[in-house]
C-alpha positions in Angstrom: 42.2 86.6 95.2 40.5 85.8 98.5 38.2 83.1 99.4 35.5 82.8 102.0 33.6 79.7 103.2 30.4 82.0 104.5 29.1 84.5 101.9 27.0 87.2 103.8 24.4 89.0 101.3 24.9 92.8 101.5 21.5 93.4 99.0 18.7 92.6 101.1 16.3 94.0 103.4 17.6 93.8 107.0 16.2 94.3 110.9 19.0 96.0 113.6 18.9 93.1 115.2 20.1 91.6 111.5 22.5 94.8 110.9 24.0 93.9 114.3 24.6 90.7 114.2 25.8 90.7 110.4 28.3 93.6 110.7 30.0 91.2 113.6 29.8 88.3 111.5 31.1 89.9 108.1 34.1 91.1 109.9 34.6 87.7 112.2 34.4 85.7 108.6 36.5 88.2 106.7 38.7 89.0 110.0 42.4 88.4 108.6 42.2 89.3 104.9 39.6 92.1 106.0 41.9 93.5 108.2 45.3 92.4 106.5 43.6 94.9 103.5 43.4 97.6 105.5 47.1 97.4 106.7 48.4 97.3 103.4 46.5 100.4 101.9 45.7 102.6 105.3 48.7 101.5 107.8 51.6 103.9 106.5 48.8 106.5 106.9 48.0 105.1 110.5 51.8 105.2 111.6 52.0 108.8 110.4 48.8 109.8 112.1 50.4 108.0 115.7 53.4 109.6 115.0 52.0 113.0 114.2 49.7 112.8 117.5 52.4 111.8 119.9 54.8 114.6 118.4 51.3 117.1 118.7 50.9 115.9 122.8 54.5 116.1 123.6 54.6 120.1 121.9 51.8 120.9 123.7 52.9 119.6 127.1 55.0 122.4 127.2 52.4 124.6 127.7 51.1 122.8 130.8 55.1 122.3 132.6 54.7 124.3 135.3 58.0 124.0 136.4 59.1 125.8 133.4 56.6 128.8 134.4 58.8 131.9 135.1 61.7 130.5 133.7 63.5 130.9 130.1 62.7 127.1 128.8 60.3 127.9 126.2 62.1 126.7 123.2 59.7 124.0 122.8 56.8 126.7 122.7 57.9 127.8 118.5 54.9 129.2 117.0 56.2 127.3 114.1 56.6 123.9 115.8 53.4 124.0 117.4 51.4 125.3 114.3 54.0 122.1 112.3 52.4 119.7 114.9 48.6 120.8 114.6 49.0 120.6 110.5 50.7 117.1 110.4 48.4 116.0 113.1 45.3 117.1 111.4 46.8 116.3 107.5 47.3 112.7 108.7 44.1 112.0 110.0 42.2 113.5 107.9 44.0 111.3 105.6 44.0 108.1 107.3 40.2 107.9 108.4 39.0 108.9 104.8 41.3 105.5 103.1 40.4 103.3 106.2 36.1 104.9 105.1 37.1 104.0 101.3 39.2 100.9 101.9 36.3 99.4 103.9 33.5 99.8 101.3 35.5 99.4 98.3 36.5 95.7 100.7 32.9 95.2 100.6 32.1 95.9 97.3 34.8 93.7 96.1 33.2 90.7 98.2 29.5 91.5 96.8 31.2 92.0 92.9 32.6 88.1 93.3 30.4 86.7 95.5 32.8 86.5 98.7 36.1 86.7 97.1 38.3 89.9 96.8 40.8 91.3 94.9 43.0 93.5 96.5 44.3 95.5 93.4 40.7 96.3 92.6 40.2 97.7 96.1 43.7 99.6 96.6 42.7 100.8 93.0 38.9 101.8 93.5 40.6 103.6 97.0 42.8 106.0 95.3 40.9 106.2 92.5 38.6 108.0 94.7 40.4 109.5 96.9 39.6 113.1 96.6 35.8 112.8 95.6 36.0 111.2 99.3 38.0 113.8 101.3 35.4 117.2 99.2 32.4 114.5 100.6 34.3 114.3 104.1 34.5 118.2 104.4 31.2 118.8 102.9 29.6 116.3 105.7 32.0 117.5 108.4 31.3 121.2 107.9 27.4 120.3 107.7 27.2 118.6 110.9 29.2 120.9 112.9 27.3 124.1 111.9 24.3 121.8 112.8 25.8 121.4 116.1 26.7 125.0 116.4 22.8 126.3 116.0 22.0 123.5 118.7 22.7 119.8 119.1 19.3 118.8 117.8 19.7 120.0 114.0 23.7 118.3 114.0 22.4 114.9 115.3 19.5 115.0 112.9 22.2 115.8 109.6 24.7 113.3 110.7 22.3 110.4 110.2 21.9 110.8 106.8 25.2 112.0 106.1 26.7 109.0 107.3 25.6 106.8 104.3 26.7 109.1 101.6 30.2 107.6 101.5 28.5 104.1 100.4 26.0 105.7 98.1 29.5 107.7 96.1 30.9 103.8 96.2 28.2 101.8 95.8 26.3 103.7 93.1 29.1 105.7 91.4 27.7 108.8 92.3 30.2 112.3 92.5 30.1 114.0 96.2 27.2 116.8 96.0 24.8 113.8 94.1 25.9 111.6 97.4 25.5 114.3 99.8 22.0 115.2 98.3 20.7 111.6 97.5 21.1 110.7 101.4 18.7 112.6 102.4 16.1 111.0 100.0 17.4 107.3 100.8 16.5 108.0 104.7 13.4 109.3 104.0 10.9 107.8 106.1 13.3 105.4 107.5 15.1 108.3 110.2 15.1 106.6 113.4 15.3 103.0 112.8 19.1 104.4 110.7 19.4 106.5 114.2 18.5 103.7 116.5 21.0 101.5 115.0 23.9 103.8 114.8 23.3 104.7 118.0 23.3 101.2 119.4 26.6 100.4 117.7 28.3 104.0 118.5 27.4 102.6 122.4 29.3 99.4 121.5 32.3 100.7 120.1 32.9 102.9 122.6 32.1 100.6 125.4 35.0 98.7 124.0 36.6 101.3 123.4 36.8 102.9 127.3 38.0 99.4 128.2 41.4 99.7 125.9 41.5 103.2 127.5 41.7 102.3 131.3 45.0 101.5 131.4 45.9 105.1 130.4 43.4 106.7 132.6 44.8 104.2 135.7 48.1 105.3 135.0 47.3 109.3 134.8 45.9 108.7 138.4 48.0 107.1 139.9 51.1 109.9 138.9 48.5 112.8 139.5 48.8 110.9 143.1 45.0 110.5 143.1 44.9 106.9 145.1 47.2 108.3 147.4 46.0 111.5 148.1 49.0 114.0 147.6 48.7 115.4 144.0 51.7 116.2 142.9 52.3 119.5 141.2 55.6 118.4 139.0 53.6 115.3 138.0 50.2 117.4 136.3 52.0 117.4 133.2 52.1 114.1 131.5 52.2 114.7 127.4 56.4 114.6 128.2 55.8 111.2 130.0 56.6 108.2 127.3 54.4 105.8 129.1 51.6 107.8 129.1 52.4 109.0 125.6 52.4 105.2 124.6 49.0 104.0 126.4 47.2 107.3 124.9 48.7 106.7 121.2 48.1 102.5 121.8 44.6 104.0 123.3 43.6 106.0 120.1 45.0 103.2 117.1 42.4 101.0 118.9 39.9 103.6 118.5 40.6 103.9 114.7 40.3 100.3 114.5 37.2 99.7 116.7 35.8 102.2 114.4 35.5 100.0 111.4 32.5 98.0 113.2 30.6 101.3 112.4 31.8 101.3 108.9 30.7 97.9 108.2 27.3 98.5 109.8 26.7 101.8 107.7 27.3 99.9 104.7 24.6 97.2 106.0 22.2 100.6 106.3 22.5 101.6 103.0 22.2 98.2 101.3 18.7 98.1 103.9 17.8 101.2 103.1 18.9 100.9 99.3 16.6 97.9 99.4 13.5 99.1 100.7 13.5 102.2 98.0 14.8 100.4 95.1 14.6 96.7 95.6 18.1 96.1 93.4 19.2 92.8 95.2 16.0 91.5 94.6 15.9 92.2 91.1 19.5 91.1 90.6 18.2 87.8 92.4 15.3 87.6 90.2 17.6 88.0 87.1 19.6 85.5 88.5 17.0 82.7 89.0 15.7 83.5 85.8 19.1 83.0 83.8 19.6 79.5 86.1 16.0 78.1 84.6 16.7 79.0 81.2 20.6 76.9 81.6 
């Protein structure tokens, strides 16, 4: 059982400006048991999804050896290899993002359920208990924002937004994934670009931070390209067979995955706001509380 000394209320109305600066502050508060949870349930996940993307970049940078081009060193280039790499690289993220999405709200609901403590069985339990209802609600939203995007960019953007609170309505209010996919819609209602402006704001955040972790990579593809010195280097285009840059991109990208749970945090914060403004449950709950204090 963990303790905190600040408890942050998830179940009320809140302003971005609130939704900011709470999503930063639950996860400063929470930082080492927060992120020590995630570890234990996600990280063998996270190391197979690393491993699976370094194996999937050093397969592929085969095809772009140009000093292999007219010769008989295309071993490497196995049809079954490659299609191997793709699966386990696609299999293992899949995996790991949708237990990092379910180990961060079933984190927060553990908090809200004990008022700032949580129980890490409960979490790791609620997780897998739920692990498949959250992978069909993963491809159903996946598949609906990328024929979105398909038609034009417009109708994509404009699904996404609601989409991205359906995870915390099947957690949050026990729903199964077509009742969460079709109730998110309804909780936006009326409430489409403030939830917009917000993830917005935050996506610019993450990636800003992001970019930063990724410069060292970036520096280090230029400089072997012979970019600052001006004489590119046609044995030294291919860099998926390099082990440095094989180890800033893969350092690059676990960053990413990490840096990604700020916008986890903060769509949970949406759908408590949102949650709030349609049904007012925190305030009854508060209510009911205050009540049962006066009658002790």
């Amino acid at each position: 059982m963990q303790t905190t000394n600040k408890y942050i209320e998830f179940k009320k109305q809140r302003e971005l400006g609130e939704i900011l600066s709470d999503s930063f502050g639950f996860i400063r508060n929470e930082f080492k048991p927060f992120f020590g949870t995630i570890l234990k349930i996600v990280g063998p996940y996270i190391l197979a999804m690393l491993i699976s993307m370094g194996f999937y970049m050093y397969t592929i940078g085969d095809v772009f050896n140009l000093t292999a081009i007219g010769g008989n060193q295309f071993s490497a280039l196995s049809p079954v290899i490659m299609v191997i790499s793709v699966l386990a690289l696609m299999l293992s993220s899949i995996a790991a993002y949708v237990l990092a999405q379910g180990t961060v709200l079933y984190y927060i609901k553990s908090y809200i359920d004990h008022k700032g403590t949580t129980d890490y069985d409960e979490i790791r339990q609620g997780v897998y208990g739920s692990f498949w209802s959250l992978i069909g609600l993963g491809i159903l939203v996946g598949l609906s924002v990328f024929i979105g995007a398909m038609f034009c960019l417009i109708p994509g953007i404009y699904l996404a937004v609601p989409l991205s609170i359906s995870f915390a309505i099947l957690v949050f209010l026990k729903k199964d994934t077509m009742d969460s996919y079709q109730y998110s819609f309804s909780l936006i209602k009326e409430n489409w670009w403030i939830t917009f402006a917000t993830l917005f704001i935050i996506y610019i955040i993450v990636m800003v931070a992001t970019y930063a972790f990724s410069l060292p990579g970036a520096i280090y593809t230029w400089i072997k390209m012979g970019v600052f010195s001006g004489e590119m280097d046609a044995e030294n285009m291919n860099l998926f067979n390099d082990p440095i840059y094989l180890f800033l991109n893969i350092l690059s990208s676990l960053v990413q995955f990490l840096m990604n749970i700020i916008l986890l945090v903060a769509t949970a914060l949406i759908f408590f706001n949102l949650n709030e403004k349609k049904n007012f449950t925190g305030t009854f709950e508060r209510i009911e509380s205050l009540g049962k204090s006066a009658e002790e």
